[in-house]
Backbone and ligand atoms as CSV (ligand in chain L), in Angstrom:
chain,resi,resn,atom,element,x,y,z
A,1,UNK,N,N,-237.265,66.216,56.351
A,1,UNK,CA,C,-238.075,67.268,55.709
A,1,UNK,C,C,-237.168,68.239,54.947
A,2,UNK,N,N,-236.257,68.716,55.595
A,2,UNK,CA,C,-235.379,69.356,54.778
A,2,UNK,C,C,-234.886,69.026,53.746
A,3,UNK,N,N,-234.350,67.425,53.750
A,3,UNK,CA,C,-233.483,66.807,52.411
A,3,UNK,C,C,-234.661,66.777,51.261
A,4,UNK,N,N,-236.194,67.065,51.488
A,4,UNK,CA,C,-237.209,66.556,50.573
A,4,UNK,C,C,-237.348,68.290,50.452
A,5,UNK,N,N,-237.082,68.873,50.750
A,5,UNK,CA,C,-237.422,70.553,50.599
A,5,UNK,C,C,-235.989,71.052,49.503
A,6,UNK,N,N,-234.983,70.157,49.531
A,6,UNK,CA,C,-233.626,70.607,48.699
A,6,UNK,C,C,-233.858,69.886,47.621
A,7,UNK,N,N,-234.267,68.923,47.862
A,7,UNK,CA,C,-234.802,68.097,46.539
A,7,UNK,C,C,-235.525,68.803,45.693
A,8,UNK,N,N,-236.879,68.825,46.425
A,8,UNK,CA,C,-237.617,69.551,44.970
A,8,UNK,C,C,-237.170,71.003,44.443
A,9,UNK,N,N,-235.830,71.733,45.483
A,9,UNK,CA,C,-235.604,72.897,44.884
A,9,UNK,C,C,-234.507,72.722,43.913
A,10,UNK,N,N,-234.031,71.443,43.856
A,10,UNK,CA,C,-232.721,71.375,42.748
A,10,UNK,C,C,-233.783,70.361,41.716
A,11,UNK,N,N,-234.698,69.874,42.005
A,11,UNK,CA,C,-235.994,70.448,40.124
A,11,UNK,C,C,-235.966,71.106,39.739
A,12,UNK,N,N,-236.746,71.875,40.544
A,12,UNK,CA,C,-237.178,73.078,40.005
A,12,UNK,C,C,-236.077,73.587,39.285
A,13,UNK,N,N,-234.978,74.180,40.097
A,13,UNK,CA,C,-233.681,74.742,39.547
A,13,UNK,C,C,-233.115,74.248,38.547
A,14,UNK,N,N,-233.468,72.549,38.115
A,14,UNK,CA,C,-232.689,71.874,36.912
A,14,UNK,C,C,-233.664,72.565,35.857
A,15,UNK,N,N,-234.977,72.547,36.039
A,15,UNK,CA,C,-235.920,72.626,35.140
A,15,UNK,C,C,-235.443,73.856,34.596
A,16,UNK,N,N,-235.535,74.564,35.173
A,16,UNK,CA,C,-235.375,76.571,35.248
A,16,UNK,C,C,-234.082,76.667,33.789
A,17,UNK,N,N,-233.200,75.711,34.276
A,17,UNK,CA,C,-231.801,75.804,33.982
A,17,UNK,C,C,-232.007,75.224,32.274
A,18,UNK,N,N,-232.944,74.731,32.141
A,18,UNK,CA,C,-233.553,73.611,30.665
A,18,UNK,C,C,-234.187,74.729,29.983
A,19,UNK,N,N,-235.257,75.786,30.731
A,19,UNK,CA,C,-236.255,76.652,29.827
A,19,UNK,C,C,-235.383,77.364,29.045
A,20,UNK,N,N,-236.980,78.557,28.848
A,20,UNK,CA,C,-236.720,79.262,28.087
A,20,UNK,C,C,-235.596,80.310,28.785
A,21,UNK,N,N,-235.874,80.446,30.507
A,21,UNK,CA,C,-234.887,81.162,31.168
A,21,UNK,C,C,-233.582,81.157,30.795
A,22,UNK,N,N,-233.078,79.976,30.579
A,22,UNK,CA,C,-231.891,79.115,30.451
A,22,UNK,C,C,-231.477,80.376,29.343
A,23,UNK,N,N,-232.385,80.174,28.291
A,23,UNK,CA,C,-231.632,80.803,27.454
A,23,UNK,C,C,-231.406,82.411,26.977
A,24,UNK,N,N,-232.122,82.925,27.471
A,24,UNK,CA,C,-232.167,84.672,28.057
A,24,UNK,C,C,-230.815,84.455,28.916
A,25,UNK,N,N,-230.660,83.936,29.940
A,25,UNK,CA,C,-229.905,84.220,30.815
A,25,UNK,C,C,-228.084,84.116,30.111
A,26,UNK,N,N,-228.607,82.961,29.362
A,26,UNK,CA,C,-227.168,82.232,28.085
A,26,UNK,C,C,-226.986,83.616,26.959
A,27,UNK,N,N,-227.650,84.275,26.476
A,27,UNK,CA,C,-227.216,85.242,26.179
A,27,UNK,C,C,-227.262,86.649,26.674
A,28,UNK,N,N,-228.008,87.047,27.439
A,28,UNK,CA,C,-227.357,88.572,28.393
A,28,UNK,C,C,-226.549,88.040,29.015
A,29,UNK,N,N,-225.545,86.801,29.215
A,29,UNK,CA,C,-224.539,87.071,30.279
A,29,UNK,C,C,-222.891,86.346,29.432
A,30,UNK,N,N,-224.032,85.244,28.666
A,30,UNK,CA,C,-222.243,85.256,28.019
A,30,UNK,C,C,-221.964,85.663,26.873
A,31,UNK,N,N,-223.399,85.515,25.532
A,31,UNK,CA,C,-223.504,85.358,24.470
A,31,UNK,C,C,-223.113,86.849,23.869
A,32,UNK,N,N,-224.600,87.631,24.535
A,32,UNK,CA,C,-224.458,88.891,23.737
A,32,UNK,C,C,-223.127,89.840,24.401
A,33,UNK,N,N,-222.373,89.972,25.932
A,33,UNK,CA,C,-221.433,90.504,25.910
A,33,UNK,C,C,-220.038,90.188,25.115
A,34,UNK,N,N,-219.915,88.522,25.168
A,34,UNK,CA,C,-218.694,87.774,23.976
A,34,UNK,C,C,-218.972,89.017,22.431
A,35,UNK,N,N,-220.360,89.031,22.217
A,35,UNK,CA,C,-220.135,89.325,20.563
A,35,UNK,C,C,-220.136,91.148,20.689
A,36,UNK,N,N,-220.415,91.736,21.754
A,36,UNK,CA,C,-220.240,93.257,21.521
A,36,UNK,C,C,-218.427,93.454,21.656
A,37,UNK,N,N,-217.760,92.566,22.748
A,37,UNK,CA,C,-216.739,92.732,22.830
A,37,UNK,C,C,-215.913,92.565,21.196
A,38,UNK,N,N,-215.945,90.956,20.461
A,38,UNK,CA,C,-216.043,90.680,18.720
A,38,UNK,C,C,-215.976,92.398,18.449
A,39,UNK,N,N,-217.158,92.933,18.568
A,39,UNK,CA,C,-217.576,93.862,17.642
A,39,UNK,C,C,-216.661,95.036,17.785
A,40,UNK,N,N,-216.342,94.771,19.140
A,40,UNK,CA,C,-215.468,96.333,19.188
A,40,UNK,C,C,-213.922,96.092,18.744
A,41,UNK,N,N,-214.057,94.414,18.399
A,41,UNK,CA,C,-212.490,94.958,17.466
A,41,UNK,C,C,-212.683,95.098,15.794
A,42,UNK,N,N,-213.647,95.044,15.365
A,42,UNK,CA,C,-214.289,95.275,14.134
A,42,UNK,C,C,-214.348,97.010,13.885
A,43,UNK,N,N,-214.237,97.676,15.264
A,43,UNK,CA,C,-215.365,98.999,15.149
A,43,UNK,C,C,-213.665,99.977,14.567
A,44,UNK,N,N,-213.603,101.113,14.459
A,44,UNK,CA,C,-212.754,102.231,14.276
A,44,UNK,C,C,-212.328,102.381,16.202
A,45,UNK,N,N,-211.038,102.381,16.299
A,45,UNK,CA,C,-210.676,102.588,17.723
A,45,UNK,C,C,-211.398,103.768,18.387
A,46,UNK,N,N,-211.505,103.569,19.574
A,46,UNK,CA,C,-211.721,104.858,20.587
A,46,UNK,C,C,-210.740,106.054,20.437
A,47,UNK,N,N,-211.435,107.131,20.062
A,47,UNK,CA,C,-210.015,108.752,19.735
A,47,UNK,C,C,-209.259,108.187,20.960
A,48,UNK,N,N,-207.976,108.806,20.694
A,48,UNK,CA,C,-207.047,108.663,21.592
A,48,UNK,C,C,-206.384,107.412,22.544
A,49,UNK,N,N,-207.083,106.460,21.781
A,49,UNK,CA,C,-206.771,104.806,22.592
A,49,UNK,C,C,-205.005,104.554,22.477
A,50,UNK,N,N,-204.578,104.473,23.568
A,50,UNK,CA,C,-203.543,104.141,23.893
A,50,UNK,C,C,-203.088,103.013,23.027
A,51,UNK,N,N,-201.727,102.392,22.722
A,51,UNK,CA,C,-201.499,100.560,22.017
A,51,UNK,C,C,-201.711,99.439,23.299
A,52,UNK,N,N,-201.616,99.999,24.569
A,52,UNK,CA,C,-202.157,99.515,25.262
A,52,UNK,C,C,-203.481,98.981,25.775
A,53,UNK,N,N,-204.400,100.219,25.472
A,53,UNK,CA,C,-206.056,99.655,25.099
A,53,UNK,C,C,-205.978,99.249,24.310
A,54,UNK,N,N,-205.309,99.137,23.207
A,54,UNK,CA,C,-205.924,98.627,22.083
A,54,UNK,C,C,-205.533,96.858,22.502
A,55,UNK,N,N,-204.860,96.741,22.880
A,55,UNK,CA,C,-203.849,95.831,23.283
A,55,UNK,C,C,-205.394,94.875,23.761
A,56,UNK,N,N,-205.753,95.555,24.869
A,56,UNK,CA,C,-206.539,95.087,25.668
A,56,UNK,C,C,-207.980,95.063,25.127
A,57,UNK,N,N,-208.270,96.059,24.005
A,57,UNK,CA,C,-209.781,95.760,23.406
A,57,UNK,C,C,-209.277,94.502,22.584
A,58,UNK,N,N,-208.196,94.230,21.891
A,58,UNK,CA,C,-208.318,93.364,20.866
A,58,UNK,C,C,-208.673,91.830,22.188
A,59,UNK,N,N,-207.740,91.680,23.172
A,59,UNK,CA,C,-207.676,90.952,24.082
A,59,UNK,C,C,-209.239,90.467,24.693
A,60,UNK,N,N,-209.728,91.380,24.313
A,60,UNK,CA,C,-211.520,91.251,24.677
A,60,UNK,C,C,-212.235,90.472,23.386
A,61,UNK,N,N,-211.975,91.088,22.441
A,61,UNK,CA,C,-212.482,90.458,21.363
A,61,UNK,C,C,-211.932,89.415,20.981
A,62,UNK,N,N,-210.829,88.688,21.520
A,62,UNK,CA,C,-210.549,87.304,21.068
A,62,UNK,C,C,-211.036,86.619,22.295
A,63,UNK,N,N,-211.437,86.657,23.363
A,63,UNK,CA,C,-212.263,85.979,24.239
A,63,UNK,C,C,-213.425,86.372,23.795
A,64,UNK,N,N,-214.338,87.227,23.435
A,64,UNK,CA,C,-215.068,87.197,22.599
A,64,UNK,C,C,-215.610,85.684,21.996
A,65,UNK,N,N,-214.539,85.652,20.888
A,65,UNK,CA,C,-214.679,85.144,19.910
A,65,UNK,C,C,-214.611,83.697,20.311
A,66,UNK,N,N,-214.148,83.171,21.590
A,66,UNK,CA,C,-213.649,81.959,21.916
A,66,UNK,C,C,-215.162,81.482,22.474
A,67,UNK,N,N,-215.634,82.618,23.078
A,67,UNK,CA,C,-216.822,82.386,24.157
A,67,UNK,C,C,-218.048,82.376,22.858
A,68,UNK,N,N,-217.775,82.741,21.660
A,68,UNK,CA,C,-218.655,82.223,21.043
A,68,UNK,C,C,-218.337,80.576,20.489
A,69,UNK,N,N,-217.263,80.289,19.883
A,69,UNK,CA,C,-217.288,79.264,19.725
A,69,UNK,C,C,-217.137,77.752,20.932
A,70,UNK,N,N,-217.248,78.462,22.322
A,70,UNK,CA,C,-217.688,77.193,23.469
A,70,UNK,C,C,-219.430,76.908,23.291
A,71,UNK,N,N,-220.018,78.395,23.604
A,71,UNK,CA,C,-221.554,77.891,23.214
A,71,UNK,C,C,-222.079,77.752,22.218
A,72,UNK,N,N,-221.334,77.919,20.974
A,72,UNK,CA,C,-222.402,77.557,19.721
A,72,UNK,C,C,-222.440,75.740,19.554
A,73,UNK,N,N,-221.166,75.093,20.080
A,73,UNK,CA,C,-221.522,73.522,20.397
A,73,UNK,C,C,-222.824,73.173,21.473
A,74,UNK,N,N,-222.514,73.583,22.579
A,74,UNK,CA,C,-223.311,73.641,23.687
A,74,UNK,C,C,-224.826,73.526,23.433
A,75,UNK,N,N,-225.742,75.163,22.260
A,75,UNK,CA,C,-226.537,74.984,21.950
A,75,UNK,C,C,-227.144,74.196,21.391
A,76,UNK,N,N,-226.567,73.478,20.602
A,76,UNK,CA,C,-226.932,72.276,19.770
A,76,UNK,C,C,-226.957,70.692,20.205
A,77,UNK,N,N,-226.816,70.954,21.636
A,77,UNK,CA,C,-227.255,69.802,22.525
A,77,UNK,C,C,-228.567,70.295,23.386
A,78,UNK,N,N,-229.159,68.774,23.792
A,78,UNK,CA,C,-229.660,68.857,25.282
A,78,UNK,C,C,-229.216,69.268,26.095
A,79,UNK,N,N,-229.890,70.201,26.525
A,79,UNK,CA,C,-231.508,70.912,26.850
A,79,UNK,C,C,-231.728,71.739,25.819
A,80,UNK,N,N,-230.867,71.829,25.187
A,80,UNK,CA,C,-231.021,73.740,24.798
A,80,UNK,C,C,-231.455,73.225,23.186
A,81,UNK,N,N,-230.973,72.793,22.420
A,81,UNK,CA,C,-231.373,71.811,21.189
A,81,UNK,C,C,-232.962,72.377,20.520
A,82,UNK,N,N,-232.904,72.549,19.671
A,82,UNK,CA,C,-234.620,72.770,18.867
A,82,UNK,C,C,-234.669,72.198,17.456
A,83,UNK,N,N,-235.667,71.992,17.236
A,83,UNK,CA,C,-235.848,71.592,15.826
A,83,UNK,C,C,-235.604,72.977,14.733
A,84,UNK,N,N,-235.854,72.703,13.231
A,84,UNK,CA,C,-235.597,73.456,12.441
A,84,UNK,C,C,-233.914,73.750,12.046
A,85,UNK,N,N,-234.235,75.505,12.141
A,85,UNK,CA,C,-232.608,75.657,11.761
A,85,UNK,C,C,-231.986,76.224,12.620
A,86,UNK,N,N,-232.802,75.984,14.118
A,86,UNK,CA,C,-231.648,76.068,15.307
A,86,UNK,C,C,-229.997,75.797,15.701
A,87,UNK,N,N,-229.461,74.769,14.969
A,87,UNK,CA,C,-228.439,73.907,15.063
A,87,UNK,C,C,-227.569,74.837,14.174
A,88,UNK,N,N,-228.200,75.013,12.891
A,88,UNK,CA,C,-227.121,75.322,11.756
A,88,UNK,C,C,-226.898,76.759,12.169
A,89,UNK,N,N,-228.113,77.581,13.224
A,89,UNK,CA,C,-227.325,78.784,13.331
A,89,UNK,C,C,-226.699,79.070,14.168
A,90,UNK,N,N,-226.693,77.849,15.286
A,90,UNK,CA,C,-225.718,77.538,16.243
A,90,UNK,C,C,-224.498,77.888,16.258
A,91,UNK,N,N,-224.219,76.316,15.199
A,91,UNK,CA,C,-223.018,76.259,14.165
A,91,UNK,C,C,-222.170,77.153,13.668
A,92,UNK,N,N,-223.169,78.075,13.057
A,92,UNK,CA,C,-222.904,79.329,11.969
A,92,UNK,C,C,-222.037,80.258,13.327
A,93,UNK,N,N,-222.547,80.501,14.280
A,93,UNK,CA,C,-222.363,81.318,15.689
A,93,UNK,C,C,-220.598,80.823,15.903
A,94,UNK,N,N,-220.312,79.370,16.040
A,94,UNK,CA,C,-219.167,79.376,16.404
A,94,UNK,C,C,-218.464,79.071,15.228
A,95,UNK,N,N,-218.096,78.758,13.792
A,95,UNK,CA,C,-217.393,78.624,12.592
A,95,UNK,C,C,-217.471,80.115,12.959
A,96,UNK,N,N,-218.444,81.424,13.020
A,96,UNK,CA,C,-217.404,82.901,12.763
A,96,UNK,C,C,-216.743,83.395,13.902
A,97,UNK,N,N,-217.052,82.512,15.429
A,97,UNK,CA,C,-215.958,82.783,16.372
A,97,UNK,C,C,-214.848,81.967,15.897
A,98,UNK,N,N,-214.667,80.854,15.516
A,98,UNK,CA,C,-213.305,80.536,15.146
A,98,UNK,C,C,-212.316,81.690,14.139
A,99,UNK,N,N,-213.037,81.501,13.161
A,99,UNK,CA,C,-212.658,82.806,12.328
A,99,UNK,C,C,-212.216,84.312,12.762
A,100,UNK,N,N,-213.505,84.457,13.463
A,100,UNK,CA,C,-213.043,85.934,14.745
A,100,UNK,C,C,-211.863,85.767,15.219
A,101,UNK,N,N,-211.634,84.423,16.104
A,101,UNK,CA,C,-210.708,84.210,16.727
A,101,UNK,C,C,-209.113,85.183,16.137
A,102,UNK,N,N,-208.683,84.552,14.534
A,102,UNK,CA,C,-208.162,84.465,13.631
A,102,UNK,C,C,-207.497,85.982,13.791
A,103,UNK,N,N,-208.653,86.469,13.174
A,103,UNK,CA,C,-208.724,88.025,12.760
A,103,UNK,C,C,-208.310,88.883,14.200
A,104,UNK,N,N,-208.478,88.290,15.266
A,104,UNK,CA,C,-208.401,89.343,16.834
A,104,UNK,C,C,-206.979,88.533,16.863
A,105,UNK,N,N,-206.483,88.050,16.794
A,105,UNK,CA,C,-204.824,87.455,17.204
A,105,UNK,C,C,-204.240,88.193,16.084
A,106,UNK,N,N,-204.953,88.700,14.822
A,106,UNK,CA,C,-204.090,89.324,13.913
A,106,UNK,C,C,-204.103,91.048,14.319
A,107,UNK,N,N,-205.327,91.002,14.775
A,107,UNK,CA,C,-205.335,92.316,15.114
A,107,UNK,C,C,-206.092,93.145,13.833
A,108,UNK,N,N,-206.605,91.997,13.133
A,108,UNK,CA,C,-206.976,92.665,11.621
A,108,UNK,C,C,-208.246,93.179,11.475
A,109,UNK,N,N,-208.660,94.403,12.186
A,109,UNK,CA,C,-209.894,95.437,11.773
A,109,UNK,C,C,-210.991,95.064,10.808
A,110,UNK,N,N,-209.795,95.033,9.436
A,110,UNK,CA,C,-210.840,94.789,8.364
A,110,UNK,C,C,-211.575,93.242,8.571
A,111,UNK,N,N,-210.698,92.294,8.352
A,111,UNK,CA,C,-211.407,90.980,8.773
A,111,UNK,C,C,-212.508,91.326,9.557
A,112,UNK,N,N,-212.095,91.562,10.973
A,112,UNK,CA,C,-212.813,91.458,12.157
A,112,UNK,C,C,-214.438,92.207,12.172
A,113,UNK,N,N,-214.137,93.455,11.154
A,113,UNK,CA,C,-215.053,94.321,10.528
A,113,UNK,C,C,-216.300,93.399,9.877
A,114,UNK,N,N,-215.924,92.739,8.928
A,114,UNK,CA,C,-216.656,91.499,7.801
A,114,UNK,C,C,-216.805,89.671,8.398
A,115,UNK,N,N,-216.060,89.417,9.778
A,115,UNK,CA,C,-216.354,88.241,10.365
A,115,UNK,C,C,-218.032,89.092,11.330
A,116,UNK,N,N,-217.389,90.010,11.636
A,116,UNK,CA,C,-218.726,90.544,12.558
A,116,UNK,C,C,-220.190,91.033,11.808
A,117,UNK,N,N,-219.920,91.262,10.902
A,117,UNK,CA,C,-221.414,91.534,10.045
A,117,UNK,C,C,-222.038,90.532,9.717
A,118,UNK,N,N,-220.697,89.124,9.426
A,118,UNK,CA,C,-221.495,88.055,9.270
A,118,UNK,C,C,-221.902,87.266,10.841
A,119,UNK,N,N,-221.151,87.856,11.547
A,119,UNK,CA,C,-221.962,87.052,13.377
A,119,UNK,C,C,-223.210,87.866,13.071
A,120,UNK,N,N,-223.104,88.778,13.219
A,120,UNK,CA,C,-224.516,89.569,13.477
A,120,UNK,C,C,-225.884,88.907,12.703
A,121,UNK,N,N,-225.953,88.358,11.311
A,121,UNK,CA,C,-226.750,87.676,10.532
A,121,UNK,C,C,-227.007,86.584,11.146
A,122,UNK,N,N,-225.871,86.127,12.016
A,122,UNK,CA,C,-225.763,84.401,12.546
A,122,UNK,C,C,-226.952,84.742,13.734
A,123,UNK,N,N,-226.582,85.942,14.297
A,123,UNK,CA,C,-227.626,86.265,15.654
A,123,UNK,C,C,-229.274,85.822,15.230
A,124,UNK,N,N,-229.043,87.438,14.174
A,124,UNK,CA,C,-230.487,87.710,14.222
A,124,UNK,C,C,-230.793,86.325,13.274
A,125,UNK,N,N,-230.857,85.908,12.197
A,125,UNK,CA,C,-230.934,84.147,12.110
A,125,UNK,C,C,-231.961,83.282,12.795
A,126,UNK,N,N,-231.162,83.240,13.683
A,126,UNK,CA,C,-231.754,82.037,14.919
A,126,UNK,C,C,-232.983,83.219,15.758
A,127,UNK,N,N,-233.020,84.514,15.904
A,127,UNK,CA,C,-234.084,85.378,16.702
A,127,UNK,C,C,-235.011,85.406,15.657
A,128,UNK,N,N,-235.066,85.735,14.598
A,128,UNK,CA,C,-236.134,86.156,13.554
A,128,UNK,C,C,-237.057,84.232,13.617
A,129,UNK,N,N,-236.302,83.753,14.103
A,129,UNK,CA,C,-237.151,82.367,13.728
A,129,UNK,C,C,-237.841,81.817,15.201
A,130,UNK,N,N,-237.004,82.093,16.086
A,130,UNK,CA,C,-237.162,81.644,17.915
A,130,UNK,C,C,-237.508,82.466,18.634
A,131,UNK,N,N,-237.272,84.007,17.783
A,131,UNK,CA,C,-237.748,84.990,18.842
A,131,UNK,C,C,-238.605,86.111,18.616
A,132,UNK,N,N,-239.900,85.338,18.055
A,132,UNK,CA,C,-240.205,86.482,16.912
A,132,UNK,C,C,-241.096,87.698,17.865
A,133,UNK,N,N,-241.299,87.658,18.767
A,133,UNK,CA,C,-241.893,88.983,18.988
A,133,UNK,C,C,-240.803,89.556,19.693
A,134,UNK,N,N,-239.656,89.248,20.379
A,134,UNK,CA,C,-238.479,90.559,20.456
A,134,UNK,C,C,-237.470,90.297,19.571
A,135,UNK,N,N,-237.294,89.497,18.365
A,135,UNK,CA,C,-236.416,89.241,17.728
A,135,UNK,C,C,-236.098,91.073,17.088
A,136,UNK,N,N,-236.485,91.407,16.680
A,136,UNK,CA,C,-236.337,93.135,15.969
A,136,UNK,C,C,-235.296,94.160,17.084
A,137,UNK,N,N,-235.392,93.466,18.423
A,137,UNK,CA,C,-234.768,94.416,19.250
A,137,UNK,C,C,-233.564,94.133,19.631
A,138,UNK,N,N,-233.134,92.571,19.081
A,138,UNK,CA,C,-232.096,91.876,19.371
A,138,UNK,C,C,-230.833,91.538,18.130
A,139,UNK,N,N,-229.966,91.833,18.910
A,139,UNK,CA,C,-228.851,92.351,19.199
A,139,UNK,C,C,-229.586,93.826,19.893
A,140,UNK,N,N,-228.812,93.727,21.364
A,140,UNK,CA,C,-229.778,95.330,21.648
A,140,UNK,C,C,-228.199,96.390,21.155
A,141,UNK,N,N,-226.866,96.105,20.814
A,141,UNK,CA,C,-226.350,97.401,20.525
A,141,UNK,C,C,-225.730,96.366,18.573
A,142,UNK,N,N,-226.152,97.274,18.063
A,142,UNK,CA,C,-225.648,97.158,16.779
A,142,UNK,C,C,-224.666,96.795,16.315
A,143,UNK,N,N,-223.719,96.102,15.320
A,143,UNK,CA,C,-222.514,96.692,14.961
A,143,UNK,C,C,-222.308,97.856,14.421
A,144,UNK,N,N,-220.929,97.574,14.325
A,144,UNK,CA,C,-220.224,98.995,13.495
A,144,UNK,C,C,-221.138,99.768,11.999
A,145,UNK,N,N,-221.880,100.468,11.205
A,145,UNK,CA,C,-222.027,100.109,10.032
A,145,UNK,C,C,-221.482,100.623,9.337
A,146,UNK,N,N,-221.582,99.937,7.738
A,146,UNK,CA,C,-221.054,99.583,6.685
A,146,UNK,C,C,-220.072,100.990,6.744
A,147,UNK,N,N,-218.649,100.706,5.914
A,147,UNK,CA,C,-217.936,101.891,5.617
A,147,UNK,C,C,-218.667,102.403,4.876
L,1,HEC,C1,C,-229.311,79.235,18.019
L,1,HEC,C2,C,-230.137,80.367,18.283
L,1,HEC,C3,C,-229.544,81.680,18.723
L,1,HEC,C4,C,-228.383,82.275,18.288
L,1,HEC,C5,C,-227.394,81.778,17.261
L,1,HEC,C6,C,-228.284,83.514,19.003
L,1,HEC,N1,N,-229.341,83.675,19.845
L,1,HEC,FE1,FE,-229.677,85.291,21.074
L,1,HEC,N2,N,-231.424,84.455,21.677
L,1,HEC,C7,C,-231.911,83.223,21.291
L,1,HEC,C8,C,-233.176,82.974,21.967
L,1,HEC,C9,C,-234.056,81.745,21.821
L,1,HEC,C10,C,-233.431,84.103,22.771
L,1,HEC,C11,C,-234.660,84.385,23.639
L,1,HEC,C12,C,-234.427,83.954,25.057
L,1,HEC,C13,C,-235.662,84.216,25.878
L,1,HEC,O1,O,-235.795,85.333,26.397
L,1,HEC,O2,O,-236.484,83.322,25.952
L,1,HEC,C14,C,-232.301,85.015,22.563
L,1,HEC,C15,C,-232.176,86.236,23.212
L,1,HEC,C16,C,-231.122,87.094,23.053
L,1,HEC,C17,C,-230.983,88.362,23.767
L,1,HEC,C18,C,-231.959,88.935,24.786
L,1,HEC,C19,C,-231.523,88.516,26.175
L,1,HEC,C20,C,-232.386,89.166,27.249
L,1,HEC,O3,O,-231.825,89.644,28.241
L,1,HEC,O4,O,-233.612,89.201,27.086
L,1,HEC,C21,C,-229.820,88.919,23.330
L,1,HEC,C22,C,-229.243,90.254,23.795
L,1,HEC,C23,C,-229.227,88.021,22.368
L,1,HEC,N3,N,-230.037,86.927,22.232
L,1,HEC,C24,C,-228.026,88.258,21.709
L,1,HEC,C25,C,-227.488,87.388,20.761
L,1,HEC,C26,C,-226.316,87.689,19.983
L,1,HEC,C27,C,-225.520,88.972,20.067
L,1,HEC,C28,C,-226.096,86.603,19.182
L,1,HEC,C29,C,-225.023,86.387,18.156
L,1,HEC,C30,C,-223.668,86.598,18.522
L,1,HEC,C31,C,-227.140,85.637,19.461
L,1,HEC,N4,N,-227.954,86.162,20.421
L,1,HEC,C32,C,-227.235,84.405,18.839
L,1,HEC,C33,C,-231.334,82.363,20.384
L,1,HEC,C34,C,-230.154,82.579,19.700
């Protein structure tokens, strides 16, 4: 009875892991913190940031940038996979973490500034089409804007 009680809870749990859950959970935990971290090496430093924070924000934003380009492959498989232009904004998600990547090992602001305005388009993209009644609220913290 038990082995038939673990059974149907690792269904359920595969299923869970396939929905729509799957993918809320795929971005409040890896997606959208990877790209605020991106963003904060794009942003004007914190007054008074040590070369040591900085050291360590840039250090954020190139994991960032890595953790976008592991799941933008990922999405574009089973389970997670959709028709339309799901894939290409997948895609789009990790070609500007590679790029991010680039710009956070250089340490280069400005890049990182103009790779991130274009993640942010890559976001909302794929929400304006998959997520249309909270797509408007998503990205919940902004980037930097325009100089
Ligand atoms: C390929 C499509 C796609 C891309 C690209 C994408 N998202 Fe999402 N995102 C979704 C979908 C679908 C949901 C809705 C999940 C749900 O609640 O069902 C979502 C939801 C979210 C949420 C809400 C999570 C919650 O707790 O409700 C945040 C935040 C988010 N995305 C951030 C981002 C950021 C930041 C990026 C870009 C770096 C991004 N997303 C790129 C498809 C995408």
């Amino acid at each position: 009875m038990r082995l038939v009680l673990t059974l149907a809870f690792v269904a359920v749990a595969g299923s869970a892991f396939a929905g729509p859950d799957a993918m809320q959970t795929i971005m409040a935990t890896h997606v959208n913190p990877a790209a605020l971290a991106f963003w904060a090496g794009g942003n004007d430093a914190p007054d008074n940031e040590t070369p040591a924070q900085a050291k360590l924000r840039w250090a954020a934003a190139l994991k960032g940038a890595q953790v976008m380009q592991a799941w933008g492959p990922i999405l574009q498989k089973p389970p997670y996979t959709r028709s339309g232009q799901w894939n290409a904004d997948a895609k789009y998600m990790a070609e500007l973490g590679k790029a991010g990547e680039a710009a956070a090992r250089g340490m280069d602001t400005a890049k990182a500034f103009e790779i991130g305005g274009r993640l942010y388009d890559a976001c909302n993209e794929c929400h304006k089409l998959y997520v249309p009644r909270r797509g408007a609220t998503i990205p919940r913290e902004a980037p930097p804007p325009a100089p």
